[in-house]
C-alpha positions as CSV (number, residue, x, y, z in Angstrom):
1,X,-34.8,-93.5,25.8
2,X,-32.8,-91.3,28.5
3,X,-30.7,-88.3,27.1
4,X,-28.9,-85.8,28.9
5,X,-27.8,-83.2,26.5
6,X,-24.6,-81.0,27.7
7,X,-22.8,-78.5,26.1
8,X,-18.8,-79.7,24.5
9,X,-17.5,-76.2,25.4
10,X,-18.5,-72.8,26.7
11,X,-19.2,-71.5,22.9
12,X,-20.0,-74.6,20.8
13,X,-21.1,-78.5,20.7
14,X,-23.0,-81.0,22.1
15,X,-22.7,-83.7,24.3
16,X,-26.0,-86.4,24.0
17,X,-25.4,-88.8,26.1
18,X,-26.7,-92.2,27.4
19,X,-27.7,-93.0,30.4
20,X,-29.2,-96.2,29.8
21,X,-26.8,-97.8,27.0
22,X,-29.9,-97.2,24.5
23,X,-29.7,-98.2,20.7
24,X,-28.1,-95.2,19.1
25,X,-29.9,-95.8,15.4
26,X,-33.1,-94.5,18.5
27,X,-32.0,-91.4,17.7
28,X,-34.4,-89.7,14.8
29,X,-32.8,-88.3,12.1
30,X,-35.1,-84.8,13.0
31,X,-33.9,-84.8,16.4
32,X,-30.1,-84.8,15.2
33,X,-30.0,-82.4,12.5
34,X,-32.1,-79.9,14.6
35,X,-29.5,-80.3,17.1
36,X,-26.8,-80.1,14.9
37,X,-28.2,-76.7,13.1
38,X,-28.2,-75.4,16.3
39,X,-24.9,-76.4,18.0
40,X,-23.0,-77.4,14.4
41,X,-21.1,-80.5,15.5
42,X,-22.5,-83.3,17.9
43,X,-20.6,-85.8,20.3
44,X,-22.8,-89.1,20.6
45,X,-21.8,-90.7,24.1
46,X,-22.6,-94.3,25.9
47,X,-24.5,-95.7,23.5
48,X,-25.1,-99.0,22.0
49,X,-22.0,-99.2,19.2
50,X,-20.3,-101.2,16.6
51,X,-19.3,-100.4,12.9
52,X,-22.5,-101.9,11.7
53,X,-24.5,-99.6,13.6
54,X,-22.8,-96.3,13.1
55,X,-23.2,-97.3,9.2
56,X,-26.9,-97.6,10.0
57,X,-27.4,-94.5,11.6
58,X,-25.3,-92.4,8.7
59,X,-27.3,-93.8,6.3
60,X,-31.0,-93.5,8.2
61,X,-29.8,-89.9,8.7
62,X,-28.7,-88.6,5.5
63,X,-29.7,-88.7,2.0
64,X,-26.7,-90.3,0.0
65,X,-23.5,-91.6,1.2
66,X,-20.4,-89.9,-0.1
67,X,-16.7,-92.1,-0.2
68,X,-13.2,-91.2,-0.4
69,X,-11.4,-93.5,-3.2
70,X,-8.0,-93.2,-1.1
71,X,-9.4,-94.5,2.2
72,X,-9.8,-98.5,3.3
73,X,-13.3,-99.2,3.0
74,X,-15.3,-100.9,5.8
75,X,-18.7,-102.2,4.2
76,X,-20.4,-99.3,1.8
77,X,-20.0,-96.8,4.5
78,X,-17.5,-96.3,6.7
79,X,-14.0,-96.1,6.2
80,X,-11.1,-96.4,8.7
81,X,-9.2,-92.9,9.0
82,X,-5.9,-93.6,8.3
83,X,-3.8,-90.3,7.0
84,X,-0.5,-91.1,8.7
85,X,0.6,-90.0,12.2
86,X,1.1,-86.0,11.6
87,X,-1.0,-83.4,13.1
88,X,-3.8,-82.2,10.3
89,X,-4.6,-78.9,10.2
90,X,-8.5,-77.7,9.9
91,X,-10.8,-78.3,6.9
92,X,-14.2,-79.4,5.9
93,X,-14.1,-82.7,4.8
94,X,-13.7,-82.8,0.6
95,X,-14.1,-79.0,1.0
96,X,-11.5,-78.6,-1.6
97,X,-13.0,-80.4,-4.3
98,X,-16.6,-80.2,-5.8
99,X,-18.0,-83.3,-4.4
100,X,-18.1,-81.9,-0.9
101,X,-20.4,-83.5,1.5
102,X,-23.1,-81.6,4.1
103,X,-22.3,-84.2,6.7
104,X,-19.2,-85.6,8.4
105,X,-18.9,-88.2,10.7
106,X,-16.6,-90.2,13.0
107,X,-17.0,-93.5,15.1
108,X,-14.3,-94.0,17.7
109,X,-13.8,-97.4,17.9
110,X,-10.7,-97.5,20.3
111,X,-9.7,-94.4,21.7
112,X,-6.5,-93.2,21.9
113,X,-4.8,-93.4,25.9
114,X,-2.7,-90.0,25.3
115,X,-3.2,-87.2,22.5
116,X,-3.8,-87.9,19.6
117,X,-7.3,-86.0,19.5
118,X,-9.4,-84.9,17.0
119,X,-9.9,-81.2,16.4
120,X,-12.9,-78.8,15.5
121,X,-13.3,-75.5,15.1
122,X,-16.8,-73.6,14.6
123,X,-16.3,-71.5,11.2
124,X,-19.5,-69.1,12.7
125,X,-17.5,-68.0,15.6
126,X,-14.2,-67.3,13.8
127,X,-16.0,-65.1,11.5
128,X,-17.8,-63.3,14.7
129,X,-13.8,-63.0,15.7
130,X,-12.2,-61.9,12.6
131,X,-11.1,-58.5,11.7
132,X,-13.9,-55.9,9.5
133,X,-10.7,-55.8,6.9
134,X,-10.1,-59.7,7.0
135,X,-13.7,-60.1,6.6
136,X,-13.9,-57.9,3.7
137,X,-11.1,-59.6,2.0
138,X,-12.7,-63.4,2.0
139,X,-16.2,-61.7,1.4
140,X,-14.9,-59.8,-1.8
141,X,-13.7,-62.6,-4.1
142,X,-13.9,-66.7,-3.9
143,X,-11.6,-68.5,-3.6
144,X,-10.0,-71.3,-6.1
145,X,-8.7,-75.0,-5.4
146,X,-6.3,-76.6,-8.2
147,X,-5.2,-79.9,-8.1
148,X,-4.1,-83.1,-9.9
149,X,-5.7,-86.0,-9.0
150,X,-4.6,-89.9,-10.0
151,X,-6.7,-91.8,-13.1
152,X,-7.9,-94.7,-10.0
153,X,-8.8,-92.3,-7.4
154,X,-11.1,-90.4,-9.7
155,X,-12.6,-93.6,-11.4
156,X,-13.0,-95.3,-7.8
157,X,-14.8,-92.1,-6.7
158,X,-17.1,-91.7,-9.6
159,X,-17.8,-95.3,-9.6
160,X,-19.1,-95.7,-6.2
161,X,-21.0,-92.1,-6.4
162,X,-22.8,-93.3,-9.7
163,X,-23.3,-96.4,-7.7
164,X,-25.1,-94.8,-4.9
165,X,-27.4,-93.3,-7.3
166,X,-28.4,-96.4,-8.6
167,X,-26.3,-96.0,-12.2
168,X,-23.0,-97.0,-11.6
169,X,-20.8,-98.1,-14.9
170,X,-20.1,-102.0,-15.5
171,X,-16.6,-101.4,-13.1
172,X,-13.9,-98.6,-12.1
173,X,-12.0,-99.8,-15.1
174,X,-15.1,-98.8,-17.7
175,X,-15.4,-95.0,-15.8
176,X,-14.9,-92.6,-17.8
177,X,-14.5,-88.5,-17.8
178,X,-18.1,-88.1,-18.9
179,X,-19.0,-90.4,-15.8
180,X,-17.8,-87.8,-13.8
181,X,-18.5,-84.2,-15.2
182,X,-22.1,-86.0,-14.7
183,X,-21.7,-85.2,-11.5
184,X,-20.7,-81.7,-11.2
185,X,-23.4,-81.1,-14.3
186,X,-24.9,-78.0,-13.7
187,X,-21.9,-76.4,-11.9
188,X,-20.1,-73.6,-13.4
189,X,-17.6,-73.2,-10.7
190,X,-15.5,-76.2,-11.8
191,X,-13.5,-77.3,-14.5
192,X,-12.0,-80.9,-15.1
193,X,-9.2,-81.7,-17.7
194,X,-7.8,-84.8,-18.9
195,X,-4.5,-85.2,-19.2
196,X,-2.9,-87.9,-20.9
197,X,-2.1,-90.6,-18.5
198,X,-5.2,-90.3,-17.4
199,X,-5.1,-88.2,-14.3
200,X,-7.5,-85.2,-14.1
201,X,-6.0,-81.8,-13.4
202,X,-9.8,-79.9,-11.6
203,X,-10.4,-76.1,-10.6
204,X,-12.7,-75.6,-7.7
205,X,-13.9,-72.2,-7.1
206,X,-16.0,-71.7,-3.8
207,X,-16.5,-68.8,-0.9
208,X,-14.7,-69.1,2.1
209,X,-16.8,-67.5,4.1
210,X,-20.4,-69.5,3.0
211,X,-23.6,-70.7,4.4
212,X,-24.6,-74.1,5.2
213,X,-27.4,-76.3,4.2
214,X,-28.6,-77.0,7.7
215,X,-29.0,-72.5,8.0
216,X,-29.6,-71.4,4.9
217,X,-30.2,-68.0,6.3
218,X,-26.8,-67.6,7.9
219,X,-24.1,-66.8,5.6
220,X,-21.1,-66.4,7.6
221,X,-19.5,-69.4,9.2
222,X,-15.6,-69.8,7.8
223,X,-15.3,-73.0,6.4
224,X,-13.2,-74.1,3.8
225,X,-9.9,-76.0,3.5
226,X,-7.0,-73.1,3.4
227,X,-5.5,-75.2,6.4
228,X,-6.2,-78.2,5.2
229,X,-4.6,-81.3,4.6
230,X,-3.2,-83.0,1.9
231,X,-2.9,-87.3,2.9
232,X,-3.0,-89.7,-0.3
233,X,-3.2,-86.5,-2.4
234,X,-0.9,-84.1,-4.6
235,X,-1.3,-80.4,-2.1
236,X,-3.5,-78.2,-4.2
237,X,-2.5,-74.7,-4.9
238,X,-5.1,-72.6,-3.4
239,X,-5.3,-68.6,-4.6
240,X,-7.8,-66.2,-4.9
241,X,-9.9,-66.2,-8.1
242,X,-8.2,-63.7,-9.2
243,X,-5.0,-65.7,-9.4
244,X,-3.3,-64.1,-6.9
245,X,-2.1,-66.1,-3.5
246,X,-3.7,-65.3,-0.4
247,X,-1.3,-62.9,1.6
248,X,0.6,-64.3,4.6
249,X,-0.8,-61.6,6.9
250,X,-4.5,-62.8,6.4
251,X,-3.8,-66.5,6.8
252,X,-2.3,-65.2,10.0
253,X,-4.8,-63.7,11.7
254,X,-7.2,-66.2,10.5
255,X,-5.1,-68.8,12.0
256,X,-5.2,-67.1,15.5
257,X,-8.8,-66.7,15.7
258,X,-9.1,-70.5,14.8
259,X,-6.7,-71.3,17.3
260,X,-8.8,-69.2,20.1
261,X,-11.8,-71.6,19.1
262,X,-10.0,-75.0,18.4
263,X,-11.0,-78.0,20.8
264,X,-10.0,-81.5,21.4
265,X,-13.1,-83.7,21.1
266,X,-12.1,-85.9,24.2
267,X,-12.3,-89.2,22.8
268,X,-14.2,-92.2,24.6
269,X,-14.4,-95.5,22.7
270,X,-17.8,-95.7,21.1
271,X,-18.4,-92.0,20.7
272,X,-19.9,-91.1,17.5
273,X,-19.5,-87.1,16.5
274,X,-21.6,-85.3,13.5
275,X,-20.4,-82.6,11.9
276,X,-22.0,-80.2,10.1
277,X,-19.4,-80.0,7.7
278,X,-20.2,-76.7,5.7
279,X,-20.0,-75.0,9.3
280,X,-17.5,-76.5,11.5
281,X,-13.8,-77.3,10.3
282,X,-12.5,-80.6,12.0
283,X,-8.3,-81.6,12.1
284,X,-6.1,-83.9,14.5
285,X,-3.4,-83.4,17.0
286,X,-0.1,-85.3,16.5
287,X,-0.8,-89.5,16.8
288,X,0.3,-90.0,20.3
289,X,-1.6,-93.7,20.8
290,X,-1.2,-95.7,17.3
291,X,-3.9,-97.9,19.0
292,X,-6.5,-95.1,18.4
293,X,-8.7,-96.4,15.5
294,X,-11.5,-94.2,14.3
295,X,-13.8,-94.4,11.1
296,X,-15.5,-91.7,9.3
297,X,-18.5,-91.6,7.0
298,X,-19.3,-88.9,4.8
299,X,-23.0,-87.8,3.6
300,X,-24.8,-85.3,2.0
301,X,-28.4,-84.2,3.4
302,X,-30.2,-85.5,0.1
């Protein structure tokens, strides 16, 4: 197979692509995640594509497939990104919840004529940027994620997670709370409550400023969701864990460091782009091209 591999931007990425139309399920699962440990997001370019074969390649490449209930599903996969027309600020992927995957993915299907990019934003370089004093202040505490979330949603989710583990209840309908606390079991830096129309009301604690399972050894990439969206869900009130909100002057300057390392992706139909997604933060311009249809995958490394 013919690669030439060349670099997204001055500071992060890469660019494998194709220079003879190959197969992209050729690509080993070692060969990617090496590549994405080292350059923490990957644009996948000229190959071979379709839906079916993106689905094959997430799933030869990771160890279980994560799926977001409030999303159209496309097979047992991918689902087709469709959170309105608004620009989206940066996050990882479900990185304010607990069930928040090591990989993200998206397959460009038809990409967009004007605009209407995707965004990402390597979290190891904004910390290399950010103040000693703004440092110190996401280093010193975690920080917490509250939110409401609707009785379906959570059922759908905990259905289809059980589901990829093999022990999925009878249906969504028959999913109950203790269906999903089995699946933060062992955590002790979230709390779920029933309330009683059946919504859950869940606290997520987690560092902003973390390390990801691809580098174990490097602590320091800022990642997390304080910009983040909120599309089919109620906005979660984000603090410190010490209840108090996080002051206007830090999400300032963090904002203009992100902004210094923010880049378009540069959509071309069939690209394919991993994200490591407890390193890099990802979001979208304004929808320019309506035509612009992308799916996304979400998977954790075992």
């Amino acid at each position: 197979m013919n690669i030439s591999e060349t670099p997204h931007t001055k500071v992060s990425g890469l660019v494998v692509t194709s220079l003879n139309n190959a197969d992209v399920n050729l690509l080993s699962k070692n060969y990617l995640l090496s590549q994405l440990s080292e350059y923490g997001y990957l644009v996948l370019r000229d190959f071979k594509h379709s839906i079916e074969s993106f689905a094959n390649l997430v799933k030869n490449s990771s160890g279980k497939i994560s799926l977001d209930p409030a999303r159209s599903f496309s097979g047992d996969t991918a689902q087709k990104v469709d959170a309105g027309f608004d620009k989206v600020g940066l996050h990882c992927e479900n990185g304010n919840s607990p069930f928040w995957p090591d990989l993200c993915w998206f397959y460009c299907q038809q990409a967009p004529i004007q605009g209407s990019q995707t965004t990402v934003c390597d979290g190891k370089l904004v910390y290399q940027h950010l103040s000693s004093d703004i440092r110190d202040a996401f280093s010193s505490q975690d920080i917490v994620y509250t939110r409401r979330v609707d009785e379906h949603k959570w059922k759908t989710y905990a259905f289809h997670a059980l589901g990829s583990q093999g022990n999925a209840p009878g249906s969504i309908d028959e999913t109950t709370l203790e269906h999903l606390l089995s699946l933060t079991s062992g955590s002790e830096n979230t709390r779920i409550t029933l309330e009683d129309d059946g919504a859950i009301y869940y606290s997520f604690q987690t560092p902003a400023i973390r390390g990801s399972r691809l580098n174990p050894e490097e602590r320091h990439n800022f990642a997390n969701s304080i910009f983040g969206p909120s599309n089919h869900y109620e906005k979660p009130v984000i603090t410190f864990v010490n209840g108090e909100n996080i002051p206007l002057h830090l999400l300032e300057e963090v904002d203009s460091v992100c902004d210094r390392f923010t880049f378009d992706i540069g959509w071309q139909s069939g690209d394919i782009v991993l994200i490591d997604n407890k390193r890099v933060m990802h979001g979208r311009r304004r929808i320019e091209d309506k035509s612009r249809t992308i799916f996304n995958a979400l998977s954790y490394l075992a």
